[in-house]
C-alpha positions in Angstrom: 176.2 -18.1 166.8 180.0 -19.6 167.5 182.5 -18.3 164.5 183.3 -21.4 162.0 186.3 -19.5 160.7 189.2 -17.6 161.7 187.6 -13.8 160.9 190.5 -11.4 158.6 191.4 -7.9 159.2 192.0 -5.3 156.4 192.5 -1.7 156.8 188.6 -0.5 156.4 187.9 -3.1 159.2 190.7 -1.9 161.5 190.0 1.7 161.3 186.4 0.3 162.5 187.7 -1.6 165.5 189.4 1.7 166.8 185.8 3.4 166.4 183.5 1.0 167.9 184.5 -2.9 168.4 180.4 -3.7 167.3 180.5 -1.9 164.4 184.1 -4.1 163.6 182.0 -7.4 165.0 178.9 -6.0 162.7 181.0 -5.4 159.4 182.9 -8.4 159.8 179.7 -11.3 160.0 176.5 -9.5 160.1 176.8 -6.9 156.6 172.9 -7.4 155.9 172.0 -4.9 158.6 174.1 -2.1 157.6 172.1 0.8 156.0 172.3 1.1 152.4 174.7 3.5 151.0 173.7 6.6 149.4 174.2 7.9 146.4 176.0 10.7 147.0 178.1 8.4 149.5 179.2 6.1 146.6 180.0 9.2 144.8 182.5 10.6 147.2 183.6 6.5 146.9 183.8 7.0 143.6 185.8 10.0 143.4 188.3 8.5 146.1 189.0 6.1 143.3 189.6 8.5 140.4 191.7 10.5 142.7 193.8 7.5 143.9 194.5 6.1 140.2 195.7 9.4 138.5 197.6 9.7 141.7 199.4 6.6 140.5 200.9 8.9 138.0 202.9 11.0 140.5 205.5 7.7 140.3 205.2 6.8 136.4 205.6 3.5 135.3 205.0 1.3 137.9 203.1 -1.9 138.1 199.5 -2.4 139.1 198.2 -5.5 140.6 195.8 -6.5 138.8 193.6 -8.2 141.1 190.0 -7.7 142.6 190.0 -7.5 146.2 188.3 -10.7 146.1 190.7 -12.4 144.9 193.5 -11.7 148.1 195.5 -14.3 147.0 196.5 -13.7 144.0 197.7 -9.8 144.5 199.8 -11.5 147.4 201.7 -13.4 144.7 201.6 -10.9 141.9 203.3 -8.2 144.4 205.7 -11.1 146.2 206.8 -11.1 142.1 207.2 -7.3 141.6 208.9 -6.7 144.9 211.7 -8.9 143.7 212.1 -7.3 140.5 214.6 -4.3 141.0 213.3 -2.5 137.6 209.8 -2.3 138.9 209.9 1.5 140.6 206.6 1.4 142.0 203.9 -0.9 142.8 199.8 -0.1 142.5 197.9 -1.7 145.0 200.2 -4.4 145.8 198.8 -6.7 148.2 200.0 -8.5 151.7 198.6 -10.8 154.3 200.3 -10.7 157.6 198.7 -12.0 160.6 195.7 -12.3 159.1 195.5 -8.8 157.9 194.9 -8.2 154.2 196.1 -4.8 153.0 196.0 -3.5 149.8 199.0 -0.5 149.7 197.7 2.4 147.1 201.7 3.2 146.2 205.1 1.7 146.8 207.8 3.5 145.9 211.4 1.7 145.3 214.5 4.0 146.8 217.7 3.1 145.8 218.7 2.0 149.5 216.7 -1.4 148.9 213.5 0.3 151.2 210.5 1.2 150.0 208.1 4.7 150.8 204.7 4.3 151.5 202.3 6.2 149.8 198.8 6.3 151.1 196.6 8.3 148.6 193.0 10.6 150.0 191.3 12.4 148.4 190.9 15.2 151.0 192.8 18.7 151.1 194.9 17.7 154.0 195.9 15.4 157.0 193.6 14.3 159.1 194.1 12.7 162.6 192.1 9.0 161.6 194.6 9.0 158.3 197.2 8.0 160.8 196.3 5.1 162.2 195.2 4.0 158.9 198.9 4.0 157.4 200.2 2.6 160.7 198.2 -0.6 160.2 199.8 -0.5 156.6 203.4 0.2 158.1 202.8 -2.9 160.8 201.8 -5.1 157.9 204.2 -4.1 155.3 207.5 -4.7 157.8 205.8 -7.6 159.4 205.8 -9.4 156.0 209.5 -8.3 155.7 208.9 -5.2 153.4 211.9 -2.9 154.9 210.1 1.0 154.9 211.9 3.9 154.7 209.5 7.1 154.8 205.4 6.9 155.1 203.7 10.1 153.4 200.1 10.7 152.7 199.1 12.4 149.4 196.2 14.7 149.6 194.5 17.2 146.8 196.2 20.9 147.3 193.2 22.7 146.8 195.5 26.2 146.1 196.1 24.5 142.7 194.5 26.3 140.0 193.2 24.2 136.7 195.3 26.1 133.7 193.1 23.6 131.0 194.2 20.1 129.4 196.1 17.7 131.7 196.4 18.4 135.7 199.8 19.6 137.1 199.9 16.6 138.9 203.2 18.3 141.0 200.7 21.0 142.2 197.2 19.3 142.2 198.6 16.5 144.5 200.5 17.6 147.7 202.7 14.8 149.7 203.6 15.3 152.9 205.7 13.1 155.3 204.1 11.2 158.3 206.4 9.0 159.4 207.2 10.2 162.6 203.1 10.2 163.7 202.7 6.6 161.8 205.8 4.9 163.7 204.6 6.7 166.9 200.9 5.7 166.3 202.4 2.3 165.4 203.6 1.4 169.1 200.0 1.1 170.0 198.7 -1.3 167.4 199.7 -4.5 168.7 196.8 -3.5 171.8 194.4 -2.3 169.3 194.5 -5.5 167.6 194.2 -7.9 170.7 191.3 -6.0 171.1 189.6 -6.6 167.9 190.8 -10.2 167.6 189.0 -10.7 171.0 185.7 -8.8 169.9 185.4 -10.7 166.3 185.5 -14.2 168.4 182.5 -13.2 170.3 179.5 -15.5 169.5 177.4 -12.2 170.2 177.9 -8.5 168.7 179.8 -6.3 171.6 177.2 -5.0 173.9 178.3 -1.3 173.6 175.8 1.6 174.1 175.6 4.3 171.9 177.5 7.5 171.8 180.0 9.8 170.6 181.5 7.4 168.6 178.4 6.6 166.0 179.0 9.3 164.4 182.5 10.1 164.4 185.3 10.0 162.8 182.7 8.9 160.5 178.7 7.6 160.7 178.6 4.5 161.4 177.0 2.1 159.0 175.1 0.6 161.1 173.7 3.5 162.8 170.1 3.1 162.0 170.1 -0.7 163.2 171.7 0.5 167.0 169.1 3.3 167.3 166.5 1.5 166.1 165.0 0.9 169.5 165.4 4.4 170.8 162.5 6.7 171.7 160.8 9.1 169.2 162.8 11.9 170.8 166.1 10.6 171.7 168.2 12.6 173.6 170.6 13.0 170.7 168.3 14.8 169.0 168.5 17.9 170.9 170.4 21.0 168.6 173.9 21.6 169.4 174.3 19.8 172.4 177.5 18.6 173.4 178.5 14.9 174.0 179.7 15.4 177.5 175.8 17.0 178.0 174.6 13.9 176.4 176.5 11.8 178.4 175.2 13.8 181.6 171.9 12.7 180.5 172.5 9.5 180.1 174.0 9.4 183.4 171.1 10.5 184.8 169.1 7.9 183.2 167.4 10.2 180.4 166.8 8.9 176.9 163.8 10.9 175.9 164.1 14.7 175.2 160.7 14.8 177.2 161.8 13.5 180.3 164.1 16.2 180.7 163.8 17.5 183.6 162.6 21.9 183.0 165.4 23.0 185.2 167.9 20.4 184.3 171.4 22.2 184.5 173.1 23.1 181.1 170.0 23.4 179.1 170.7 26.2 176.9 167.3 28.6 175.9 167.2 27.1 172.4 167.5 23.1 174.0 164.7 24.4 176.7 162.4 25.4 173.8 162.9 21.8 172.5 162.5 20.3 175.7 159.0 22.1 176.3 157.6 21.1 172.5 158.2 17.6 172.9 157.8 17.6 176.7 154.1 19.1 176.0 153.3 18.0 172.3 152.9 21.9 170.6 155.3 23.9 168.5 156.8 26.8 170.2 155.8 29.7 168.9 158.2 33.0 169.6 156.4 35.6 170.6 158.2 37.9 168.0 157.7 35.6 165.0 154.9 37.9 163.4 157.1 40.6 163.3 160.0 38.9 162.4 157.9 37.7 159.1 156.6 40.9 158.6 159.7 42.5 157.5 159.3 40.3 153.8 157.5 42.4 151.3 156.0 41.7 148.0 156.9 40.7 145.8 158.3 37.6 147.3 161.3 36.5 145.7 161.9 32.3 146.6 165.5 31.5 146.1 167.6 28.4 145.5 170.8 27.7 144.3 172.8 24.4 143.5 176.3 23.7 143.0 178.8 21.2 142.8 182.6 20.9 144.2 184.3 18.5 142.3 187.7 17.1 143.9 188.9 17.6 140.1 188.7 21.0 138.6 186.9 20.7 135.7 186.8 24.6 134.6 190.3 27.2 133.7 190.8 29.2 136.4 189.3 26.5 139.5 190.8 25.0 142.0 189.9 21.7 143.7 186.4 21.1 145.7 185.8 24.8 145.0 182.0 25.4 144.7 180.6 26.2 141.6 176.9 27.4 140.8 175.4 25.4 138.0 171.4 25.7 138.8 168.7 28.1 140.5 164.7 28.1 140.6 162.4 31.0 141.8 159.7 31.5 142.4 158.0 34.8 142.6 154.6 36.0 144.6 152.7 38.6 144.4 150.6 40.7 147.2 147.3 38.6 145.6 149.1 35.2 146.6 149.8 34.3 142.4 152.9 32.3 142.2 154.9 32.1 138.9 158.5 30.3 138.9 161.4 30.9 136.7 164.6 28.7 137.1 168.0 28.2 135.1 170.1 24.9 134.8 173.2 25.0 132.8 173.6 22.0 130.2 177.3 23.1 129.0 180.5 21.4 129.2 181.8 25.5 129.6 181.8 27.5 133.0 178.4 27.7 134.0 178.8 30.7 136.3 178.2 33.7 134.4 175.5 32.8 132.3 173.9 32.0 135.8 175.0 35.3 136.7 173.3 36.9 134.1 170.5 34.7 133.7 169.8 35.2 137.5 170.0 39.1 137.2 167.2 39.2 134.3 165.5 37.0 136.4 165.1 39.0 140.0 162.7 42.3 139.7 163.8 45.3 141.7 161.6 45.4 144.6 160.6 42.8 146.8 162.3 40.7 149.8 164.3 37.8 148.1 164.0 34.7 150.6 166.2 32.1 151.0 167.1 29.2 153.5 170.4 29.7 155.1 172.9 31.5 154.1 174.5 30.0 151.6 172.7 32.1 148.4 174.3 34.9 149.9 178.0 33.3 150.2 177.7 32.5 146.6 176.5 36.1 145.2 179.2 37.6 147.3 181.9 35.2 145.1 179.9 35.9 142.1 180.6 39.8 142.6 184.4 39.5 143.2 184.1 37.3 139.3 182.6 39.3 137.5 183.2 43.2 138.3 180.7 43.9 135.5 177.8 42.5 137.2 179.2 43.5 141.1 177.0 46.4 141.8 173.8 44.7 140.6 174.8 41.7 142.5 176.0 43.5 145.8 172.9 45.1 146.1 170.6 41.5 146.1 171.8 40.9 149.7 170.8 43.6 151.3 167.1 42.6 150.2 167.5 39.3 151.5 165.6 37.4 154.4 166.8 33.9 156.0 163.8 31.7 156.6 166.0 28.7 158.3 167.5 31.8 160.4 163.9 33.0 161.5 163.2 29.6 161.9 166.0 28.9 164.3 164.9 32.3 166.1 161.1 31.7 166.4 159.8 29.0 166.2 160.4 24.8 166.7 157.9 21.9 165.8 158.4 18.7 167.9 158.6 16.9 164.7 161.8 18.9 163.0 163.6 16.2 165.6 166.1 18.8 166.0 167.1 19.6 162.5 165.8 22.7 161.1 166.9 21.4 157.7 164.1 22.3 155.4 163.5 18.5 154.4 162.9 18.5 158.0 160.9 21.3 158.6 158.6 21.5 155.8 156.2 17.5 156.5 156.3 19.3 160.2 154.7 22.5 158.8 152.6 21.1 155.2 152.9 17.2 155.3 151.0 17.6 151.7 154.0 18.7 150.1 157.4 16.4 150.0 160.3 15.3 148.1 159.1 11.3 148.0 157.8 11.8 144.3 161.3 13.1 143.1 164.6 11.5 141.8 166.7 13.7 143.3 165.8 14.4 147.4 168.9 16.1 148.4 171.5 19.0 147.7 173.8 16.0 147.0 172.5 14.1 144.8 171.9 17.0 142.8 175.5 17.9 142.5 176.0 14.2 141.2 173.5 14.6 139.0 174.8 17.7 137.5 178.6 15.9 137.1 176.4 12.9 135.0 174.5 15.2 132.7 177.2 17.2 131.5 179.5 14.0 130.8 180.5 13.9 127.3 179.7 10.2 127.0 176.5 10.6 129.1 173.5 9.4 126.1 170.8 12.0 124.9 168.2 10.3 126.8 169.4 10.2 129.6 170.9 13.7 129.7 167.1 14.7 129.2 165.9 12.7 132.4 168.9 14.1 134.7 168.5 17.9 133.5 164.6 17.2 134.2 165.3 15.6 137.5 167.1 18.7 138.2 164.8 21.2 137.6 162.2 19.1 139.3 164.0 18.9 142.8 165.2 23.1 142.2 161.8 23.9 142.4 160.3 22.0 144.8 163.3 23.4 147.2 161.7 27.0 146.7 157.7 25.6 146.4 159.0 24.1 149.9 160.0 27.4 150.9 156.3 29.4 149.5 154.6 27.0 151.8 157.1 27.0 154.8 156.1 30.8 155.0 152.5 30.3 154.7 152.4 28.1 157.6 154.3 30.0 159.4 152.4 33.4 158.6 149.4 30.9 160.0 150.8 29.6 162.8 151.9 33.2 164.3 148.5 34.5 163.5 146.2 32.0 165.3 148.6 30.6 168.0 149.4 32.1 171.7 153.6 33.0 171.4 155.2 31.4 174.3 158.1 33.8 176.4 
C-alpha cells in the first residue's frame, strides 16, 4: 500500500540496503514477517552490548546520552548540548539526524584541534570488510550535521590478551585500529547507495528481487524463511558445498529443485551427484563400503559429547577472549549385548572448569573400546586439553587414536533425502529414527547450551533456577550422544538390508 510517511534510515537499516534493497523495504514497514530471533542470536546481541559499554572506558569520563533509541529526539538535543561543551572529552552514544538518517555514534572522542575521532565499537577480533561501510554512513552523517572528523578507528576484542584476574587491561583486551582511509574512500559511494534505498523504501510493493547469494551473506537475512517460503522441498540451495556461481548456473538453466537436475549436468561434484540421485529417486544412498566402514567400532562403544563456551570476556586466569572452554560432557557406553549405561559431567563452579572435566572424563572412559563422536571437534579439544595439563597428556593423547567420526562416515557413505543437505546430527538423526528428537528439550542446540552454561554459573543467577539450567543441560548432553547410539543402529541396519549403490 502507498507510504503515508517519509520512511528514516539508521545505520542497521543502511547496512541492509547495501545487502538486499527487500530486506531494507521488509525491515523498514513490514517487521511482522521477519523470523524470530534466537536465543543464542540475542546473546551474541547481548554481548555486543557489554562489550561496547566497558569499551566506553577506553576514553574515561565522558558523557552518555541517556536516551532510548526510541526516543531520537531527545539524544539529538542532549548531544547538540555536549558537543558544545569543551570539558566534555567524549560522548556515549550521542545521537544525530541528517537527511533523515538517525545514527547513534558508540564513542566521540574530543582532540584538541576542535575535531572529533570516531570510534565505532565490535565485538569481533578484527576488521571486517561490512564494518566499513558501517562507519562511512556514520562519517557522512556526522560531517553532514557539521561535526568536523579528524580520524575514524574501529575497536575490536584482541583476542592475544590474556585474563591476569580482577579488572580487564582494557589497553590490551581492546585493540583500535585506524580506518580512515577505507571509510573516506568507501564514503565517495554513499550518496548512490542511498538514492538507491530512498527509491526502494518509496515503493508501494516490497522489491521484486530473487533470491541468492546475498540471503545469507554478510549476514542471514531476517527474513530468510518468509522469501523461501515458496520454494520446493529440495531447493537447489540445498545441495552441500556448492558454490554460488553453480547455483547461479542452475538457476540459469531454470532449475529450482535438486531433482530436476539433470544426471550429467556439468560441475556436479561425486558427493552433489549422490544428492542429486536420493532426491531425484526418493532412497538414501547407501555406499557400498559403509558396512565395513562401521565395522571398524568395537565394543565397548564409547558415545561422546562435549560442550563449551567462548565468551568474548575471559572469565578464567590464564584465557583469552572467545577462546573455547570445556564445561560439560555425557557418554554413553554399550556393550557387545546392546546394554546402554550413560555417565556425564557438568561443571557448576564459578572456578576453571577444565581439569576437573579432564579428570572426571578420564575416570570416566574404560580402556578398550572405539570412542565415537560426531565431527571432529572432541578430538580438537582433547588435543588442547593435553598441551594444559602435562600430567594427564599421555592418557589423553592416547583417546584419539581410539576414536571413530560418525558425521565423517556419514559424509563418506551414506545420504538420506531428508538430511536436506546438512549432515548436522539434528539433521540426520528424524531422517534415520524420527522416534527420537530434541522437541521435548529446553536446550536444542550447541548454542544455547553455551548460553545456558554462562546463566547458571552467574553469581546472581537464583537457586532455582540454577537447578533448572544445570538440568536442562544435562538433558540436551545426553540426548546428543542417545542421538548418536541410534544414529549407528540405523545405520548398522540400513547397510545390512539395503543394496549399496557405486
Amino acid at each position: 500500500m502507498p507510504k503515508t510517511t517519509d520512511p528514516t534510515l539508521s545505520k542497521t537499516r543502511f547496512t541492509s540496503g547495501l545487502q538486499c534493497l527487500k530486506l531494507l523495504h521488509l525491515g523498514t514497514y513490514s517487521r511482522e514477517l521477519a523470523d524470530p530471533v534466537p536465543a543464542s542470536q540475542q546473546a551474541l546481541f547481548d554481548s555486543g552490548t557489554h562489550v561496547g559499554v566497558l569499551a566506553r572506558q577506553r576514553f574515561p569520563d565522558g558523557l552518555l546520552i541517556d536516551a532510548p533509541y526510541n526516543a531520537h529526539s531527545r539524544a539529538v538535543t542532549s548531544t547538540s548540548k555536549a558537543l558544545s561543551d569543551a570539558f566534555i572529552p567524549a560522548i556515549y552514544e550521542a545521537g544525530f539526524d541528517f537527511e533523515n538518517i538517525r545514527i547513534r555514534v558508540d564513542i566521540l572522542s574530543r582532540n584538541s584541534d576542535h575535531t572529533f575521532n570516531l570510534i565505532e565499537v565490535k565485538s569481533s577480533t578484527s576488521v571486517k570488510p561490512e564494518h566499513i561501510p558501517d562507519a562511512a554512513i556514520q562519517l557522512h552523517v556526522l560531517e553532514g550535521s557539521g561535526v568536523p572528523i579528524g580520524k575514524t578507528f574501529l575497536m575490536h576484542i584482541d583476542n592475544t590478551y590474556v585474563y591476569q584476574g580482577g579488572d580487564y587491561d582494557l589497553d590490551k583486551l581492546f585493540r583500535l585500529e585506524d580506518i580512515t582511509d577505507q571509510a573516506r574512500s568507501y564514503l565517495q559511494s554513499v550518496p548512490g547507495s542511498l538514492a538507491a534505498m530512498w527509491e526502494a523504501l518509496h515503493l508501494d510493493e516490497t522489491p521484486p528481487i530473487e533470491i541468492g547469494p546475498q540471503c545469507t551473506r554478510p549476514y542471514r537475512c531476517a527474513f530468510y524463511n518468509y522469501c523461501h517460503k515458496s520454494l520446493p522441498e529440495h531447493h537447489i540451495e540445498q545441495l552441500p558445498r556448492a558454490k554460488p556461481e553453480f547455483i547461479d548456473k542452475l538457476r540459469a538453466a531454470g532449475i529450482q529443485d535438486i531433482g530436476d537436475i539433470p544426471p550429467d549436468f556439468p560441475g556436479l561434484s561425486a558427493n552433489q551427484q549422490r544428492v542429486r540421485n536420493a532426491v531425484a529417486t526418493g532412497r538414501p544412498y547407501v555406499g557400498p563400503e559403509l558396512a565395513d566402514a562401521l565395522s571398524q567400532a568395537t565394543y565397548p562403544l564409547h558415545f561422546l559429547d562435549f560442550e563449551t563456551f567462548n565468551a568474548a570476556l575471559p572469565a578464567y586466569v590464564g584465557t583469552r577472549p572467545y577462546q573455547v572452554i570445556p564445561f560439560q560432557w555425557s557418554l554413553h557406553v554399550q556393550d557387545s549385548s546392546g546394554a546402554l549405561s550413560n555417565i556425564s559431567f557438568l561443571h557448576d563452579g564459578s572456578d576453571d572448569p577444565r581439569e576437573a572435566f579432564t579428570r572426571s572424563l578420564l575416570d570416566a572412559i574404560g580402556p578398550q573400546g572405539t570412542i565415537l563422536v560426531y565431527s571432529s571437534y572432541e578430538q580438537t579439544i582433547i588435543w588442547q586439553l593435553a598441551d594444559l595439563f602435562p600430567q594427564y597428556q599421555e592418557r589423553l593423547s592416547a583417546l584419539p587414536g581410539r576414536f571413530l567420526d560418525l558425521l565423517a562416515l556419514v559424509r563418506a557413505h551414506f545420504y538420506h533425502p531428508n538430511f536436506h543437505g546438512s549432515y548436522s546430527i539434528k539433521a540426520v538423526l528424524p531422517a534415520l529414527d524420527p522416534d527420537l528428537t530434541y522437541s521435548d528439550l529446553d536446550i536444542q542446540d550447541g548454542s544455547l547450551a553455551s548460553i545456558y552454561f554462562a546463566k547458571m554459573i552467574a553469581p546472581d543467577t537464583q537457586a532455582h533456577e540454577r537447578e533448572r539450567l544445570r538440568n536442562a543441560l544435562i538433558r540436551y548432553c545426553e540426548r546428543d550422544t542417545l542421538a548418536m547410539v541410534h544414529v549407528l543402529a540405523a545405520l548398522q541396519s540400513m547397510s545390512q538390508t539395503t543394496t549399496p549403490q557405486s
